[in-house]
N, C-alpha and C positions, 0 to 999 in steps of 0.2 A: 783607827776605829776597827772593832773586828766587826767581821762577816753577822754575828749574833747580835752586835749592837745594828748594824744596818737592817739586816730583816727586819729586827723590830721596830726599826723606824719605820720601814716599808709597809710595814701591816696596820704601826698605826695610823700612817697617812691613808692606806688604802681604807681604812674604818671610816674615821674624819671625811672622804669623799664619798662613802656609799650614805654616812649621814648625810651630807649635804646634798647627795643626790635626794636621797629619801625626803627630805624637806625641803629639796626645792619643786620636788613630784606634790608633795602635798601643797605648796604654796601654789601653782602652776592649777590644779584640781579645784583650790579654793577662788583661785581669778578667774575663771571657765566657769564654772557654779557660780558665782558673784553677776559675770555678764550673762548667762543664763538668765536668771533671775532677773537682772536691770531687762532684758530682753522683752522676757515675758508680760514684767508690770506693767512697760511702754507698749507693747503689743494689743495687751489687755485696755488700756487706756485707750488710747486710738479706735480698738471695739468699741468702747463705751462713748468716746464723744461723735463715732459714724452712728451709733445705735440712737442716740441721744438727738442729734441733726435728722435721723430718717423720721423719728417721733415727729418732729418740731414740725416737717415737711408731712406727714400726713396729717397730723391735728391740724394745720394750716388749708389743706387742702380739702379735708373734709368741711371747715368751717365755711372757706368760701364754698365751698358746693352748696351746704346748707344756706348761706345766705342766697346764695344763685336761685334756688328752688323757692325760698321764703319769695323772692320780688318777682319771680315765673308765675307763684301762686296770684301776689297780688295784682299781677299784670293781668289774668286770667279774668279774677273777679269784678274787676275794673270794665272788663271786656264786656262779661256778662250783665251788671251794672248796666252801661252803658248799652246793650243789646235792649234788653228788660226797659228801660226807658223810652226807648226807642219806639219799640212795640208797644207799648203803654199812648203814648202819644200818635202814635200813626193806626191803631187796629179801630178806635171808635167812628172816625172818617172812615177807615174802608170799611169798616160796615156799615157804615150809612150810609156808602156810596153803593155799596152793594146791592142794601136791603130796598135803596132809590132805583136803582136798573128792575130788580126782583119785582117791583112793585110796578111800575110802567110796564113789563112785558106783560104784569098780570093782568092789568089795567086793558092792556094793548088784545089780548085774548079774549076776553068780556067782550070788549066792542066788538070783533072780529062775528 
């Protein structure tokens, strides 16, 4: 073999690896981009289902508040209700008890 036939072997195996370099630089570029990508949609998803669960926990939480406040209201009314009855049934006595004392001192003054 002469020396002209080897160089040219040599060059064109050195060609042959600078392509293989060169496409395995792009295939290498394309798996990094690829996990990128698988990264970010996993990434992105994970927001969405913590975004999603944070929703679910304050819809939830405002709901029982609002029921919390809805049976505070009726406990309240209940309260007043039950006050209002109260005083409905105990005021005609003390005022007849009252207007009974009122009327004896007045009585009681007269004679005096």
């Amino acid at each position: 073999m002469k020396l002209s036939e080897v160089l040219e072997v040599l060059l064109k195996a050195e060609d042959e690896a600078l392509e293989m370099r060169g496409a395995a630089e792009q295939e290498a570029k394309a798996l990094i981009q690829k996990a990128r990508d698988k990264f970010a949609a996993d990434q992105e998803a994970r927001l969405a289902a913590a975004r999603e669960e944070a929703r679910a926990q304050v819809e939830s939480a405002q709901h029982s508040a609002e029921m919390e406040a809805l049976h505070i209201a009726d406990l309240a009314q209940k309260e007043r209700d039950a006050m209002r009855e109260h005083f409905e049934k105990s005021v005609p006595a003390l005022i007849a008890r009252i207007a009974g004392e009122a009327a004896t001192r007045y009585a009681a003054q007269r004679r005096a």
